[in-house]
N, C-alpha and C positions, 0 to 999 in steps of 0.2 A: 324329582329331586327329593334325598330323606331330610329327614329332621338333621342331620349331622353334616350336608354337605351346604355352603354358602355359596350364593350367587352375587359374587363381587361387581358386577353393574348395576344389585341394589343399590340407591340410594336412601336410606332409611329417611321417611317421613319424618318433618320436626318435629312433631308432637309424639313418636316414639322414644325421643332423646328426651334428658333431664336437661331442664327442669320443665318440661312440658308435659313429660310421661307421665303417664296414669299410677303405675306402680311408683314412680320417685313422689308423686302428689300422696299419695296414699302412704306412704314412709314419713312423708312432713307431717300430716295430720297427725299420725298417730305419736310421732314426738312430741309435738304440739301438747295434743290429748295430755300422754303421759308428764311431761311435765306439769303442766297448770292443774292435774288432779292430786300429782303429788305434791306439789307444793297445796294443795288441798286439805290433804294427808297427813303432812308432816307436822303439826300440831299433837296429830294422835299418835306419831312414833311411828307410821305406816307407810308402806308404799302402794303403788296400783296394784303390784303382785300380789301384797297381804289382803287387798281388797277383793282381787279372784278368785280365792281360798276362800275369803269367806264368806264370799255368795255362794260357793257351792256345799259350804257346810250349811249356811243357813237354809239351801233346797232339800238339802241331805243333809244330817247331820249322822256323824258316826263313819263316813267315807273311811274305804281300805286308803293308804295313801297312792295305788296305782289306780286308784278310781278318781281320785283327786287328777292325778298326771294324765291319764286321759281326756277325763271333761275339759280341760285346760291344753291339750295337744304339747304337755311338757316333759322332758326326760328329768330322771329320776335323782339326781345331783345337785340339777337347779331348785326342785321341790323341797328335800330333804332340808339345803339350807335356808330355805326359808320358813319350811316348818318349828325348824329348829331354832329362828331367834321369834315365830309367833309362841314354841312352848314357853321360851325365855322371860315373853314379855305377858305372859299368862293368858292368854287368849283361848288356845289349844291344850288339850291335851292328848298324848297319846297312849294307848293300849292294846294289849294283842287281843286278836280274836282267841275270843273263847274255844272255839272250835277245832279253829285253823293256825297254829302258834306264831306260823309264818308269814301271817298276813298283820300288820300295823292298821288299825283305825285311829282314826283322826276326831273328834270330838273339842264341841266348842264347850271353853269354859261360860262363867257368868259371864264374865269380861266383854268375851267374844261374840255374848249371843247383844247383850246392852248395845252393842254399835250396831245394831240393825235398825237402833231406834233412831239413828244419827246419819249413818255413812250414807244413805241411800238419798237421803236429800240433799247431801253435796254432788253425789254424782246426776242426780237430776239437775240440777241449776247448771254443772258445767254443760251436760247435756242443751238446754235450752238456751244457752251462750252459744253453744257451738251451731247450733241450726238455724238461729236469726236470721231471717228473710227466705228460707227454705222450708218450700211447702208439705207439711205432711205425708200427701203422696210422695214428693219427689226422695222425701228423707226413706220410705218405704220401699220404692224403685232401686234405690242406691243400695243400701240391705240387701235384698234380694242378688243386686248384681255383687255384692261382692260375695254372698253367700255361694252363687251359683258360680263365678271363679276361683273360690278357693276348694268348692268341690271338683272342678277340673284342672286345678293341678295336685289333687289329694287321691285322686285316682291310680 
């Protein structure tokens, strides 16, 4: 049998159906996640997205904006606007490469680099809210397996 043809005497296991499934659990979580860090956030004017920008300017600073879209696994529409209310609200700024006119770097203002003093210990606290009673290892276990899932279906 290929991947494309269905074997209708399946009866699919309950715990492959929502809301048991691993992938519908992992959808709750991360809404979850995403709200209670944005409502986090929202005191600063931010969302979680402005927060992934700029952890990876704070690893790099100076990012092309398609090095930004990569590290992040984002197309280039959803970035731009969001670049574009972090230029607005001073965080970022943008400039062309010296070199290459065609390439946009991304560069953190004062603004943007000062939340580094700040943001990274709200996402730690949600962080250790969210793993209460889940051991180390197992939080490390968990990681790995979603690491090593989203590399087979990224293949």
């Amino acid at each position: 049998m290929n991947a494309r043809s269905i074997d209708v005497s399946f009866a699919p296991q309950p715990e492959l159906r929502a809301p048991h499934s691993t992938g519908y659990r992992i959808k709750l979580l991360s809404q979850l996640l995403y709200r209670k860090f944005g409502d986090r956030l929202e005191p600063f004017g931010l969302t979680p997205f402005h927060w992934l920008v700029l952890c990876c300017l704070w690893q790099e600073d100076g990012l092309p904006t398609s090095g930004i879209g990569e590290k992040l696994q984002q197309v280039g529409g959803t970035l731009t606007g969001v670049l574009d209310r972090m230029t607005e609200r001073g965080l970022v700024r943008r400039e062309r490469d010296s070199v290459d006119r065609r390439i946009c770097r991304i560069w953190l203002t004062e603004s943007g680099k000062d939340l580094e003093d700040v943001l990274p210990q709200i996402a730690a606290d949600l962080h250790a809210e969210t793993w209460v009673g889940v051991s180390a290892q197992a939080q490390a276990e968990f990681s790995q397996s979603l690491n090593q899932a989203i590399a087979n279906l990224t293949r």
